[in-house]
Structure formats: C-alpha cells, structure tokens
C-alpha atoms as a printed R data frame, in Angstrom:
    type eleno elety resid chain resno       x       y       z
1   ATOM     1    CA   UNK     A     1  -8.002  16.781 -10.536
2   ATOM     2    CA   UNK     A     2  -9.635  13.397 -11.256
3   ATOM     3    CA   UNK     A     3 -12.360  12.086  -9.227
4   ATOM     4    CA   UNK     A     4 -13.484   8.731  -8.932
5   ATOM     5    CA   UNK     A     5 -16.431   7.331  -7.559
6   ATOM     6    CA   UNK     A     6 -16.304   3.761  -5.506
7   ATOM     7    CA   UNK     A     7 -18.042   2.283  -7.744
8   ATOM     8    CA   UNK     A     8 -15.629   1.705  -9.883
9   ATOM     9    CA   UNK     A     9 -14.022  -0.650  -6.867
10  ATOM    10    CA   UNK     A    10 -16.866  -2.461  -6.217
11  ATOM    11    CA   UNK     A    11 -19.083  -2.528  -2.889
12  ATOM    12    CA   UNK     A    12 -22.162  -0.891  -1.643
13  ATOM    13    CA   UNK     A    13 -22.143   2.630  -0.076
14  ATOM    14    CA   UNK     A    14 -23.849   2.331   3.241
15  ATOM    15    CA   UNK     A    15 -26.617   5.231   3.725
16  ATOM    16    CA   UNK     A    16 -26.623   7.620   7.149
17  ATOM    17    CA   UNK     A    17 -30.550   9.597   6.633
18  ATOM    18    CA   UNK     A    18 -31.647   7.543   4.027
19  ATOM    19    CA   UNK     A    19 -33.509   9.929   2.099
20  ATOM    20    CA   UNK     A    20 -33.704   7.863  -0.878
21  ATOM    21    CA   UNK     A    21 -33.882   4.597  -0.079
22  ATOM    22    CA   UNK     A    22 -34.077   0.491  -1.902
23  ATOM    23    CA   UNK     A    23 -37.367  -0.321   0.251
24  ATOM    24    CA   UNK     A    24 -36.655   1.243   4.280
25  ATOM    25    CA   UNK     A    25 -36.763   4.536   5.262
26  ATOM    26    CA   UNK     A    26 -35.048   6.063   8.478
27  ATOM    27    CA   UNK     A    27 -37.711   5.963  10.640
28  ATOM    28    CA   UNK     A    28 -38.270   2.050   9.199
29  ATOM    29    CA   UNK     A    29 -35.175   1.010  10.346
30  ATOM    30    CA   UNK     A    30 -35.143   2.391  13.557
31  ATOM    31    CA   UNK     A    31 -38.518   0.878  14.217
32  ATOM    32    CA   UNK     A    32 -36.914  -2.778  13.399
33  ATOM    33    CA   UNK     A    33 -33.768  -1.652  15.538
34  ATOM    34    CA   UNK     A    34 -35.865  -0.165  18.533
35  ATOM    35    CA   UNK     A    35 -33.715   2.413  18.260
36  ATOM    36    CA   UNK     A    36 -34.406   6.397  18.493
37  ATOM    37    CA   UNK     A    37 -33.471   7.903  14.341
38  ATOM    38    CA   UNK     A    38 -30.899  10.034  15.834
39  ATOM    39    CA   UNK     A    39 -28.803   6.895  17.355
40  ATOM    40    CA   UNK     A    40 -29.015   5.085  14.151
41  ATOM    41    CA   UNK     A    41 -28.235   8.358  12.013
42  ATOM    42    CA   UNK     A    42 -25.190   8.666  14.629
43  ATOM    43    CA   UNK     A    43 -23.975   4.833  14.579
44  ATOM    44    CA   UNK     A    44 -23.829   4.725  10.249
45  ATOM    45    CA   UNK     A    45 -22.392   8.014  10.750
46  ATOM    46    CA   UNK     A    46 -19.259   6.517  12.951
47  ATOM    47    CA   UNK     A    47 -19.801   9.056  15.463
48  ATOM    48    CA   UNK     A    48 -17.484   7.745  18.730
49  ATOM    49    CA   UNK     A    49 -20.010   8.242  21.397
50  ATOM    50    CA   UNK     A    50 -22.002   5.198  19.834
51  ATOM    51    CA   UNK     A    51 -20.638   1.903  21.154
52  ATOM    52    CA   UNK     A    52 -19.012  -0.171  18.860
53  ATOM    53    CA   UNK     A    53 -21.310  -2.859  19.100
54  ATOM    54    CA   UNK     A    54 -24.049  -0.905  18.193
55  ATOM    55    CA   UNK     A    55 -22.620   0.304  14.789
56  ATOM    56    CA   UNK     A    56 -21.619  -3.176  13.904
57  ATOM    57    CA   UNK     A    57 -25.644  -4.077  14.483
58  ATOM    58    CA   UNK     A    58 -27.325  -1.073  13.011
59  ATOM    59    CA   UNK     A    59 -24.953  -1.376  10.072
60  ATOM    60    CA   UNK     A    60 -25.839  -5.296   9.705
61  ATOM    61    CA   UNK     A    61 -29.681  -4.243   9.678
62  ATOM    62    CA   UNK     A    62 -29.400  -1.677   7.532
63  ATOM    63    CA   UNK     A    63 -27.472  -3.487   4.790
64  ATOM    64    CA   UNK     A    64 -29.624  -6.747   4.940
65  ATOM    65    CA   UNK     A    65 -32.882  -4.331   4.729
66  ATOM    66    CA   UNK     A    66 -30.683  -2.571   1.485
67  ATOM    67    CA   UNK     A    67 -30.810   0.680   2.980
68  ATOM    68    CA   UNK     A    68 -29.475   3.072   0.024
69  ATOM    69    CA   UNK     A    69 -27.100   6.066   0.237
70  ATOM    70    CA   UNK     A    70 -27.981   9.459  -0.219
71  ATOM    71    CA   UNK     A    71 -24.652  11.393  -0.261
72  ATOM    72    CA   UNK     A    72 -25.683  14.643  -0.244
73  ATOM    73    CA   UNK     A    73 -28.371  14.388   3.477
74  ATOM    74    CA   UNK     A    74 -25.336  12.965   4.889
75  ATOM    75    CA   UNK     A    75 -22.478  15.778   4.189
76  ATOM    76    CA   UNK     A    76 -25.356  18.143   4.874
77  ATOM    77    CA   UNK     A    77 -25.982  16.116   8.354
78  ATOM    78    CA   UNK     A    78 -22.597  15.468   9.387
79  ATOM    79    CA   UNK     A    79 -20.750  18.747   7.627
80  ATOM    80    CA   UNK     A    80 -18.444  16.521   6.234
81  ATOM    81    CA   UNK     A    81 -17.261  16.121   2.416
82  ATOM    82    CA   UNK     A    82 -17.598  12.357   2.529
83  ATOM    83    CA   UNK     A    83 -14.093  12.077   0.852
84  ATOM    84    CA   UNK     A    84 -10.549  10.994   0.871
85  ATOM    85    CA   UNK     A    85  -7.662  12.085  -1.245
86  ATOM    86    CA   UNK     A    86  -4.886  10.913  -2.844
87  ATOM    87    CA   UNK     A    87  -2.560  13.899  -4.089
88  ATOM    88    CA   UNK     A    88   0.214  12.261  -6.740
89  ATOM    89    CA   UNK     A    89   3.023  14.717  -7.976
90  ATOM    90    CA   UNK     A    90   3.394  13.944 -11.957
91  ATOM    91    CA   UNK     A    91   6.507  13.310 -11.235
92  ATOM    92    CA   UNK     A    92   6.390   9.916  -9.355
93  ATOM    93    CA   UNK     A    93   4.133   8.185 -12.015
94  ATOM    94    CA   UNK     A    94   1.856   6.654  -9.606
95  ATOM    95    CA   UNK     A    95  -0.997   5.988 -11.899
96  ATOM    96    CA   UNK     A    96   0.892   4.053 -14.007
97  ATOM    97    CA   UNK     A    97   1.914   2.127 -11.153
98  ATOM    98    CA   UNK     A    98   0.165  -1.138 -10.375
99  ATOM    99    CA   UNK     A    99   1.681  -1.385  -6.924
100 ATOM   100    CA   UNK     A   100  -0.581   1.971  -6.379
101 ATOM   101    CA   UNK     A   101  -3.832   0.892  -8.200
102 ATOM   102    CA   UNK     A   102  -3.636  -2.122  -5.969
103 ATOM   103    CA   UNK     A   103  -3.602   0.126  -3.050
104 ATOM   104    CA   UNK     A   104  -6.305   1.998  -4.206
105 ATOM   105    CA   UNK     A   105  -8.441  -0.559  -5.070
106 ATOM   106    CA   UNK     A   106  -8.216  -2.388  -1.331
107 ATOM   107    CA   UNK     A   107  -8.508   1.561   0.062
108 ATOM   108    CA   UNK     A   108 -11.630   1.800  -2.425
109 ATOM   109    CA   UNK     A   109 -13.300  -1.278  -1.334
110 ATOM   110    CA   UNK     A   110 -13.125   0.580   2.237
111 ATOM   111    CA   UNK     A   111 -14.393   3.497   1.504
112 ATOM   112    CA   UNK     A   112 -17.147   2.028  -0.028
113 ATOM   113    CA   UNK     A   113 -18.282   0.099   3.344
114 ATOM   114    CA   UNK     A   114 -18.339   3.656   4.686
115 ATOM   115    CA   UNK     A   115 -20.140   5.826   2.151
116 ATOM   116    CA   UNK     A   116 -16.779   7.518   1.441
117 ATOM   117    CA   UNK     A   117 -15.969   8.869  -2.321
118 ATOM   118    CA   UNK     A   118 -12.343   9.256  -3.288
119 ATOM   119    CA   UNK     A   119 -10.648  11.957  -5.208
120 ATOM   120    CA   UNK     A   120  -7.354  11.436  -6.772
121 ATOM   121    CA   UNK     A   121  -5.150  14.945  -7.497
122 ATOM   122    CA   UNK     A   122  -2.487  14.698 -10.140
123 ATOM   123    CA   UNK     A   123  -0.379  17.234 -10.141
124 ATOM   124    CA   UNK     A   124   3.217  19.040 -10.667
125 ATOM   125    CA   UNK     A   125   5.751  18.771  -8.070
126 ATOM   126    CA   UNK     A   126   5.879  21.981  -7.114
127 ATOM   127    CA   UNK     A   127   2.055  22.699  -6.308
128 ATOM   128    CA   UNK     A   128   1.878  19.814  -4.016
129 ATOM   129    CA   UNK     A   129   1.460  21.487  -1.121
130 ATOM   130    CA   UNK     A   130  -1.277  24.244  -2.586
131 ATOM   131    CA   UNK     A   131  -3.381  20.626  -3.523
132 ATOM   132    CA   UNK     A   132  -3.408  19.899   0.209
133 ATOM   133    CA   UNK     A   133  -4.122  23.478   1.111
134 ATOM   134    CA   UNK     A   134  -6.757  23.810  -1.241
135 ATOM   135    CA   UNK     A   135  -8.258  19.959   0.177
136 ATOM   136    CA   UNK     A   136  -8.409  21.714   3.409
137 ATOM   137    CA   UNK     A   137  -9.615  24.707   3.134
138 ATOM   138    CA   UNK     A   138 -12.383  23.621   0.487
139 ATOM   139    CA   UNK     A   139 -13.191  21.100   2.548
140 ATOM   140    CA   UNK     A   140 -12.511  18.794  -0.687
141 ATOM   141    CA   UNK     A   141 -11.965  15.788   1.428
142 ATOM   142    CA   UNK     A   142 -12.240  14.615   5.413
143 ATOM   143    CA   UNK     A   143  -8.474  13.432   4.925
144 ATOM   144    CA   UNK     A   144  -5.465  12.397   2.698
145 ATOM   145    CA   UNK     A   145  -3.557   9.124   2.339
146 ATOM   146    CA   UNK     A   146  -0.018  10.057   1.767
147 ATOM   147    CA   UNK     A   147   2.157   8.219  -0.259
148 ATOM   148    CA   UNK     A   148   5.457   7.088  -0.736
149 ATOM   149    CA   UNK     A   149   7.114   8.751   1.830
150 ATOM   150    CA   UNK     A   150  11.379  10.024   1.818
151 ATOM   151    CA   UNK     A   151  13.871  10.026   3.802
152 ATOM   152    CA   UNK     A   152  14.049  13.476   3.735
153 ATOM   153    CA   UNK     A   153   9.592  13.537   4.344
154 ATOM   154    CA   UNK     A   154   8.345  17.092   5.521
155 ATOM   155    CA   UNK     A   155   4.549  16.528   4.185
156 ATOM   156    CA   UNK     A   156   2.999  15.543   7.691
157 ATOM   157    CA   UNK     A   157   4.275  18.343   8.952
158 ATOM   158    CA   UNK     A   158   2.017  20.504   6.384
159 ATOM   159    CA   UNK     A   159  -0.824  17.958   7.057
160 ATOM   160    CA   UNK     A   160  -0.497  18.860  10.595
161 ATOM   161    CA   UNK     A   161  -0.388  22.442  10.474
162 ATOM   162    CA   UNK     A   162  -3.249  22.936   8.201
163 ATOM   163    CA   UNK     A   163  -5.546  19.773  10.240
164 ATOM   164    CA   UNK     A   164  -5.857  17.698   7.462
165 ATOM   165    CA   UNK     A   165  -5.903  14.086   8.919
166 ATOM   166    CA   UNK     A   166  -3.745  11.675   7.303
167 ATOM   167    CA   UNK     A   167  -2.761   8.191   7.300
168 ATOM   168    CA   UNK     A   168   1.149   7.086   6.133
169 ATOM   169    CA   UNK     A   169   1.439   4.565   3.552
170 ATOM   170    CA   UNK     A   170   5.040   3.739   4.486
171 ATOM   171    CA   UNK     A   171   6.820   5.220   7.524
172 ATOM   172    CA   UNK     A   172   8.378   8.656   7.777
173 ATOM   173    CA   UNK     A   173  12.229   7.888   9.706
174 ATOM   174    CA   UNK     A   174  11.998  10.005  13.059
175 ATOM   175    CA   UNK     A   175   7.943  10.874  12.940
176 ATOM   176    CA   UNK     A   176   7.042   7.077  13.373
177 ATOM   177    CA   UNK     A   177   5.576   7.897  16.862
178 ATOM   178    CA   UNK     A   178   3.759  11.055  16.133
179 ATOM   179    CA   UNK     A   179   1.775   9.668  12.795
180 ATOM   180    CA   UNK     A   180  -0.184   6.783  11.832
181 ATOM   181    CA   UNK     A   181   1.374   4.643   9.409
182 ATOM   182    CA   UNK     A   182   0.404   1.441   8.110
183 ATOM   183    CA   UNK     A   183   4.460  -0.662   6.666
184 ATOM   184    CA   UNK     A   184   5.776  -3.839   5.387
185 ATOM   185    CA   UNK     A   185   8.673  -4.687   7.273
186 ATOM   186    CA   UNK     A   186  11.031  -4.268   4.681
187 ATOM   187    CA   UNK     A   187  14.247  -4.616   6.323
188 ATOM   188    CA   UNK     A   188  13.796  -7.789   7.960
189 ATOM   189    CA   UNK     A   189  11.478  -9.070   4.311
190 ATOM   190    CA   UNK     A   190  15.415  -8.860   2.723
191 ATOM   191    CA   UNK     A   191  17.336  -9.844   5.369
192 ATOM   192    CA   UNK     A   192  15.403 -13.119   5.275
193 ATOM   193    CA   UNK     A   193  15.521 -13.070   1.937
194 ATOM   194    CA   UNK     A   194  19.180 -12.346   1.232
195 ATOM   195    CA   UNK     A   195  19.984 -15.291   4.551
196 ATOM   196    CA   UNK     A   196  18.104 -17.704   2.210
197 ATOM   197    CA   UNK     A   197  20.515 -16.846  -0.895
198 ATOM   198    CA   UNK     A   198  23.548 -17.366   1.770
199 ATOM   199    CA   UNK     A   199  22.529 -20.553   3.072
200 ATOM   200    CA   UNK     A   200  21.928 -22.191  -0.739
201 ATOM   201    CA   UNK     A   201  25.432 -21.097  -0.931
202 ATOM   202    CA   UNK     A   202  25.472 -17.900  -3.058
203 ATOM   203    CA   UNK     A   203  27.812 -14.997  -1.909
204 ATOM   204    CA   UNK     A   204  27.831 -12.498  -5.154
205 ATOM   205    CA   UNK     A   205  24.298 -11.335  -4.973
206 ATOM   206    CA   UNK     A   206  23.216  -8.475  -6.713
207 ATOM   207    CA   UNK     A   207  20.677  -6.263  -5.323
208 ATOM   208    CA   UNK     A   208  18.262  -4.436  -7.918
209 ATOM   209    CA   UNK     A   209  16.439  -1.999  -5.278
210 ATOM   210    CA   UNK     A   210  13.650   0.354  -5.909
211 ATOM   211    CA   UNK     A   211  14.862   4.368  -5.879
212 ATOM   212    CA   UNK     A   212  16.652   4.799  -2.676
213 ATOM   213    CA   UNK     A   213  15.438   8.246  -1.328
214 ATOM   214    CA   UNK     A   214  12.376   6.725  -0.547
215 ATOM   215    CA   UNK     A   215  12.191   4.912   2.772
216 ATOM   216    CA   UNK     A   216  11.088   1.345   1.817
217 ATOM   217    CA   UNK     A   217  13.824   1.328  -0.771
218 ATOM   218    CA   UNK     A   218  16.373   2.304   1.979
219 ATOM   219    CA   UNK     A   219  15.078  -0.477   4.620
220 ATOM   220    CA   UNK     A   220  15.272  -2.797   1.796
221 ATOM   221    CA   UNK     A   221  18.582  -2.496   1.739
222 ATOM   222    CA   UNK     A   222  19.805  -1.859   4.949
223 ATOM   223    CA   UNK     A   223  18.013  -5.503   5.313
224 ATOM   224    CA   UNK     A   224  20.198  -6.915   2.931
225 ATOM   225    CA   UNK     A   225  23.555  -5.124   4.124
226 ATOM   226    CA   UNK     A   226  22.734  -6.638   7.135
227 ATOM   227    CA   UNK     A   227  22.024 -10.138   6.120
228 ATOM   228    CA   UNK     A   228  25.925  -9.822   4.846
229 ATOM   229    CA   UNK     A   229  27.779  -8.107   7.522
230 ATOM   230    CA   UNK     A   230  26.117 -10.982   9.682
231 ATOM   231    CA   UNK     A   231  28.189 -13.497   7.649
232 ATOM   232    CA   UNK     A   232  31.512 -11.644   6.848
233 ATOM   233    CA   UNK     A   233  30.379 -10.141   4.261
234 ATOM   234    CA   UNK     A   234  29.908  -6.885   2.205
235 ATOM   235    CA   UNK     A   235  28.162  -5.481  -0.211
236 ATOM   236    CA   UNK     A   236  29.576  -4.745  -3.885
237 ATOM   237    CA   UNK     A   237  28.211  -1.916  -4.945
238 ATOM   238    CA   UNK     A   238  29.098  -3.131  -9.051
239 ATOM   239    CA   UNK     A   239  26.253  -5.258  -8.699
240 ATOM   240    CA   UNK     A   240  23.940  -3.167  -7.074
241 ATOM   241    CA   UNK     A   241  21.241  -0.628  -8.405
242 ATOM   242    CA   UNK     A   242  18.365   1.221  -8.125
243 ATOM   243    CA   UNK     A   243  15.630   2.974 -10.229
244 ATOM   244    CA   UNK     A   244  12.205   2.842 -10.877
245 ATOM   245    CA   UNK     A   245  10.850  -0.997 -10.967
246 ATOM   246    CA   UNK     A   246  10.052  -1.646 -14.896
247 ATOM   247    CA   UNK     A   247  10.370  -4.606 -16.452
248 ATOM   248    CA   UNK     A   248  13.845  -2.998 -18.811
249 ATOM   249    CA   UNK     A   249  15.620  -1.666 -15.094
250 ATOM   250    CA   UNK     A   250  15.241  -5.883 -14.471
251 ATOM   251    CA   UNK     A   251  16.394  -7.159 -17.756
252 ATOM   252    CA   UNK     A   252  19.039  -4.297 -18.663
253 ATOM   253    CA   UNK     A   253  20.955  -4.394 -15.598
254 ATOM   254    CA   UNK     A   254  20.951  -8.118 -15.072
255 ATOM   255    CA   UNK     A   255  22.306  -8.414 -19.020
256 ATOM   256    CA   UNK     A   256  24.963  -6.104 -17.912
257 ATOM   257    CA   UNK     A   257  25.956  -8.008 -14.826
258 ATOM   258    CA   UNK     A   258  25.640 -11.632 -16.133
259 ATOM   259    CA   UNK     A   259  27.806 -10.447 -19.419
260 ATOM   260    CA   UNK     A   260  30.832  -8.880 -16.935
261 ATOM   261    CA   UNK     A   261  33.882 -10.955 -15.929
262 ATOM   262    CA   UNK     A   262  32.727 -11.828 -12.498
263 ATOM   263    CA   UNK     A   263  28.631 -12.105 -12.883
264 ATOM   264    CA   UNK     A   264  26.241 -12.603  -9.933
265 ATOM   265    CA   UNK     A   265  24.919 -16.249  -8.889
266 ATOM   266    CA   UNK     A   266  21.818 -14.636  -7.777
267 ATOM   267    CA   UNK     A   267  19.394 -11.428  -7.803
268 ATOM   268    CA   UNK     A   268  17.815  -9.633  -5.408
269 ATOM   269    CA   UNK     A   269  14.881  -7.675  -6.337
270 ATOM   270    CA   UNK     A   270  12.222  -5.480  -5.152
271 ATOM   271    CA   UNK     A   271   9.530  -5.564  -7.512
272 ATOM   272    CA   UNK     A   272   7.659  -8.940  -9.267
273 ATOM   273    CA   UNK     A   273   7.917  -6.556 -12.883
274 ATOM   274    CA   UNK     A   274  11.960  -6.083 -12.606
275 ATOM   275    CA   UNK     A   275  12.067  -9.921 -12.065
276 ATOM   276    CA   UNK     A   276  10.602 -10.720 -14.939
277 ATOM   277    CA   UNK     A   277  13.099  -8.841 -16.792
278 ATOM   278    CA   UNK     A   278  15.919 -10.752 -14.618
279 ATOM   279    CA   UNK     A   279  14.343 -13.807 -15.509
280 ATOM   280    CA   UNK     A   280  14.227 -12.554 -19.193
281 ATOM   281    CA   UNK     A   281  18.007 -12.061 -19.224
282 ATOM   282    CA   UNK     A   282  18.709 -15.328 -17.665
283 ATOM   283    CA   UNK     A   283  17.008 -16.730 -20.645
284 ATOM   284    CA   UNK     A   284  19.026 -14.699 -23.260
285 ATOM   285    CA   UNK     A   285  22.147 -15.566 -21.922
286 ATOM   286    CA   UNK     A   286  21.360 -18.829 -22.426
287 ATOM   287    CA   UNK     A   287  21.225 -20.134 -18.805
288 ATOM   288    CA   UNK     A   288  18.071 -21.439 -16.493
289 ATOM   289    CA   UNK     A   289  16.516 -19.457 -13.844
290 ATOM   290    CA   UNK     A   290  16.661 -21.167 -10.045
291 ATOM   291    CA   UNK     A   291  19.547 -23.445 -11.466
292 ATOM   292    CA   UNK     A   292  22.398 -21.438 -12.871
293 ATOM   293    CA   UNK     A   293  21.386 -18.040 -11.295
294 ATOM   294    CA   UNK     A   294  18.874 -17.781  -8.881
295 ATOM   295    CA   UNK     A   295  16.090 -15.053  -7.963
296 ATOM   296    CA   UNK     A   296  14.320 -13.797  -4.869
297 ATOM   297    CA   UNK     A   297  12.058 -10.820  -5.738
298 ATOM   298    CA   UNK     A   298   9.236  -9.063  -3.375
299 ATOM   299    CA   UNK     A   299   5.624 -10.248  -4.423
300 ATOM   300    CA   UNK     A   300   3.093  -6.976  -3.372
301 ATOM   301    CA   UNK     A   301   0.301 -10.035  -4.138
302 ATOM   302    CA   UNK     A   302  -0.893  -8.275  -7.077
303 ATOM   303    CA   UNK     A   303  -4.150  -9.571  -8.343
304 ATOM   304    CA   UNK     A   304  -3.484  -9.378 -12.552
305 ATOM   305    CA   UNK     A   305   0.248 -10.631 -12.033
306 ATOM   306    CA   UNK     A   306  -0.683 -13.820 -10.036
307 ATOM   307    CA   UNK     A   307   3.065 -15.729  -8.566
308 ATOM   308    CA   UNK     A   308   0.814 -18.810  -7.438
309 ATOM   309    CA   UNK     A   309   0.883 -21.972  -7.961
310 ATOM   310    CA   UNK     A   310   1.750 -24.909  -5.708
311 ATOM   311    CA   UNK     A   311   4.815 -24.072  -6.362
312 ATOM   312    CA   UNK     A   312   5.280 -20.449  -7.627
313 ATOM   313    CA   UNK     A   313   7.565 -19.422 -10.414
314 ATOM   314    CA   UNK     A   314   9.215 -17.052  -8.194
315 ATOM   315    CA   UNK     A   315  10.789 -17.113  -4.488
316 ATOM   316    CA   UNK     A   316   9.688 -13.797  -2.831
317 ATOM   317    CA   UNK     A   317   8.693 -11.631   0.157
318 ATOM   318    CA   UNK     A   318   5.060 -11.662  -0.392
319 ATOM   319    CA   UNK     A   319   2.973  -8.538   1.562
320 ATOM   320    CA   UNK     A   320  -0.761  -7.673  -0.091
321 ATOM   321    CA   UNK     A   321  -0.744  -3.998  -1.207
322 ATOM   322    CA   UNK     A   322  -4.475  -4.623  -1.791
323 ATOM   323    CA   UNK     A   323  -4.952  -5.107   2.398
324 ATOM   324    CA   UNK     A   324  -2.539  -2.365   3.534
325 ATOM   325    CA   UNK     A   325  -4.873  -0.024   1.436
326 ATOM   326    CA   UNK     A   326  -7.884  -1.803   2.882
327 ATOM   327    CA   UNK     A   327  -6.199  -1.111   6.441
328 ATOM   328    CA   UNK     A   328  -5.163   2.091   5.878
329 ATOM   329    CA   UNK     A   329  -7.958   3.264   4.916
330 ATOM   330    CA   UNK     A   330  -9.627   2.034   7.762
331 ATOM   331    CA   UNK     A   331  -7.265   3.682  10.245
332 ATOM   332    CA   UNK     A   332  -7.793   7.266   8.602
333 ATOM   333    CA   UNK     A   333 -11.685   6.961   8.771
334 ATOM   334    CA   UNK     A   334 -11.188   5.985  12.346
335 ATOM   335    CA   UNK     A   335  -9.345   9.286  12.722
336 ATOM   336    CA   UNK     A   336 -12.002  11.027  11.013
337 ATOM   337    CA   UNK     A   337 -14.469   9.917  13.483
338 ATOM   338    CA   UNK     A   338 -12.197  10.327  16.368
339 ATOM   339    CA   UNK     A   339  -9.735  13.328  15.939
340 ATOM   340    CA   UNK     A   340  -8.318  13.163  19.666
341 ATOM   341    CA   UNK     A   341  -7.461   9.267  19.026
342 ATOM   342    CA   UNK     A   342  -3.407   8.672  19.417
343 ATOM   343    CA   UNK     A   343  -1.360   7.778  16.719
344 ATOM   344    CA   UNK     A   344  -1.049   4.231  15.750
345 ATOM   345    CA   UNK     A   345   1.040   2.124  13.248
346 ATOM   346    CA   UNK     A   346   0.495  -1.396  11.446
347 ATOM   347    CA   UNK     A   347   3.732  -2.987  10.937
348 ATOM   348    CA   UNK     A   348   3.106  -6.140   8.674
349 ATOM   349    CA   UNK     A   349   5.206  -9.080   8.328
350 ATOM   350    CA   UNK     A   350   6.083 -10.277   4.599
351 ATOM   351    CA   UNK     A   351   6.003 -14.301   4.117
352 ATOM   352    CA   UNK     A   352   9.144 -16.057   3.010
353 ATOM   353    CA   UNK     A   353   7.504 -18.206  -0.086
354 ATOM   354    CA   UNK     A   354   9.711 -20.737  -1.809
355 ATOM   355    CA   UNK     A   355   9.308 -20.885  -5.397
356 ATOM   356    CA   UNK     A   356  11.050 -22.558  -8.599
357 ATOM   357    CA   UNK     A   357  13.681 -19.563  -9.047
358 ATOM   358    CA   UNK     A   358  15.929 -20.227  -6.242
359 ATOM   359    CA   UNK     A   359  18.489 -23.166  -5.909
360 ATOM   360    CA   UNK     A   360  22.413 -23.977  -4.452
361 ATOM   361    CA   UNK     A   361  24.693 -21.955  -5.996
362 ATOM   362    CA   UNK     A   362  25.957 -23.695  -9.372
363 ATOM   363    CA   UNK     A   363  29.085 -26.096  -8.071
364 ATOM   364    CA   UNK     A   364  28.403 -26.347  -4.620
C-alpha cells in the first residue's frame, strides 16, 4: 500500500480544533466569528446541520487568519480516518497512466481544501476486494473513488454491502441511477467527432479505441457506429482496434493500415499518446498529417502534454481529467458528510476543438 500525503498536490489542509495552530487558536477564531467553538469545529468539519453559508464564512476566516491543521484532534473529534482511497489492481497499470495521475492530482487538490489525506492501494487482481474490505473495516479511509469501471462492473455492489461510500469515475451500464458517478459523454464526444470526418468528406475511417470491456471504450464506439449508420454507413472492422493507449498501439496499427491495399483517409482515436504515434506513421510513410490523412483524437487536457495553441496541432474531444477528479472528489466528501444524500451523477460535455490535423479528404 502506498500512501501519499496532499502535499505532494499542492494546497493547504484546512484545520477543524486547531490544536496547533500558524497564529489563532479555536477559541480565537470563534471570538472573530461570534460564533460558539462547537459551531465552528462543526462547520470545518462539514457536518450537514451547519448551513452552507456558514461553512463557506468560517472556512474564509479561518484560512485568511492561517488557521493550521492538526490531523490527528480532528479524526479523534469526528471518528473519522480523514482519508480517501484509490485501490488499483496491478493489472490495469494505472500508475503509469497519466490520464490517472491527472485525476489524482485535480482529486488531490480537493482533498486538500478539506483536510483529507489520500491513500493509494496497489495491488493483484485477485485481492481487490479484501483491499476494500480491509479499508472498511480498518477504517483506513472515509471512502473510495473507483475507477475504470466494465461492462461487466460488480464492485459497487461490494462497496455497498460493506458501507464504504464511493464515488464512480465513469458510469457502471444499469447502476447509473443507484450510484454517483461523475462521465464524459463519450458517445456523443465521437459521434461529433466521427460527423466532422464525414462532412470533410472521409468515409474509410479507422477507429483506434481504448480496451473495449471497459465502458468509456464501449460508448466511444457505439458513438462512432452511430455517426455511420446515420449516413449509410458501416463500420469495417479491418480498420478498427483496441488496446491499451501507448504511443506503439498508435503508430503500429496505423503503419499497418496505411501500408494495406485500401488504407484509411482518416483516424479516430481515443487517447492524445496513440495520436502521436498515428501522426508518427503518417510521417514515415511519407505523407502529411491533416492533408493526406487526417486525425481526430480525444484531448483529457493533460497539463505536461499541452494540444494548445491558437490553433492546436490536433483536432479532438477535449474533457479535463484534472476537473472530473476535482469534482469527484467533491461529490464523495459530500457523501461523507451526508450519508442519507441521493445519488447523483455529473455528465460532462467534451468540446469539439479544430486543430491542424484534420482536412477534406485527399481528391474531393
């Protein structure tokens, strides 16, 4: 198990007693509030039965006054742990995975605002479900974040059995009304992407998807299956793929497809890494990206692998990763605070950005 501290993701933890403290004490701020100790302990603490607008004050005072954390009064005060946790099976590689330290470090910056430590769990596929159990009945951590849910997902069921409050990063197909989730809209983000491709003329697109038994792989497509059938048109399964989104799965398969007797005019693809290796390809076939073959790839707005620019190199379906785990996050302290709270879902729109590596289809 690896455990990281927030301040590794910058921000401030925000103190509930105030033990230890930068120059206030508890009683201090209360006095500047006019406020009893107990309502201000109560309003850092989240506790529902303070009004909103009182938080949002106390917690203003308290962090212009630099009221400092002391971690241990508050799990001791509130009988919480004061974390969240991320459980990864070795399998998926998620901490190799930018797309995942992005999300981490917008959930981070959250947790942070709230006083909240996070602990990541690596472990093998098969003892999964003991890391949760053992969260829960240690007390490890107030909730989980669960990610990258299947199409076959039974985890939430687990989560709910042994009252471990979660938040979805993704959706689970059939549990979308009984679990919070926070989503891109990935079906319609490639059915507007693969309409743009038609109307610049191209018709043999080839599709280079993410691994389809998970669920945002499997909207992706169904976008884009959709996008055809809407014009006459099917899918040809010799030009599509999917695997995990490296930089070779880009490059490989589009060498493959661009060397064969009837190559694609343009590429589809779900991850800003795999394009790159499209792009490469393009190059070492000796033809020009957004002119002989064109590209559309999803942009997760991923803050080392910048696709900016007045005009950016690449046309995508840009979504931040780095707010869904800010929001996220949010939503699962909210259920922390407020257990009986129904579930709720954050469905976010990706923009349609036009970049240099789309164009007609060569002839037209």
């Amino acid at each position: 198990m690896l455990h990281f501290n927030n301040s590794l993701f910058g921000g401030r933890f925000q103190s509930v007693l105030g033990i230890m403290s930068k120059g206030v004490n508890l009683r201090e701020l209360s006095n500047r509030l006019n406020l009893s100790q107990t309502t201000v302990s109560r309003a850092l603490n989240g506790y529902p039965e303070v009004s909103a607008e009182t938080r949002k004050r106390v917690a203003e005072m308290a962090d212009e006054l630099g009221y400092a954390p002391n971690s241990q009064a508050r799990r001791l005060a509130t009988g919480r742990s004061m974390a969240i946790g991320h459980v990864i099976p070795r399998s998926i590689h998620e901490m190799m995975n930018p797309i995942f330290l992005e999300f981490i470090a917008g959930a981070g910056e959250t947790y942070s605002k709230h006083g909240y430590d996070m602990i990541i769990s690596v472990v093998e596929d098969d003892h999964e479900e003991d890391a949760y159990r053992q969260i829960a009945t240690r007390k490890k951590a107030d909730g989980v974040i669960v990610h990258g849910p299947a199409a076959d997902e039974h985890r939430h069921r687990l989560l709910k059995e042994i009252n471990l409050p979660f938040v979805v990063h993704g959706r689970i197909p059939g549990a979308e009304s009984e679990t919070t989730w926070v989503d891109m809209n990935n079906r319609r983000a490639f059915e507007r992407a693969t309409n743009l491709l038609l109307d610049l003329g191209h018709q043999r697109i080839s599709l280079l998807n993410g691994l389809e038994h998970m669920d945002f792989a499997r909207r992706r497509r169904k976008g884009f299956e959709d996008a055809l059938a809407a014009r006459g048109l099917a899918a040809d399964n010799a030009i599509m793929r999917s695997s995990d989104m490296t930089e070779p799965f880009g490059c490989d398969n589009a060498m493959e497809m661009l060397k064969s007797d009837n190559p694609p005019t343009a590429f589809l693809v779900s991850s800003m890494i795999s394009a790159i290796g499209v792009a490469r390809a393009i190059g070492q076939c000796g033809l020009e990206t957004g002119k002989d073959v064109s590209i559309i790839t999803h942009d997760d707005a991923l803050s080392f692998l910048p696709n900016s620019g007045e005009v950016p190199i690449f046309t995508c379906t840009r979504s931040s990763v780095r707010y869904a785990g800010q929001r996220a996050a949010e939503l699962l302290l909210d259920i922390i605070a407020s257990p009986q709270r129904e579930p709720s879902s954050l469905h976010l729109d990706a923009e349609l950005i036009i970049g240099q590596s789309t164009g007609p289809v060569p002839g037209r």
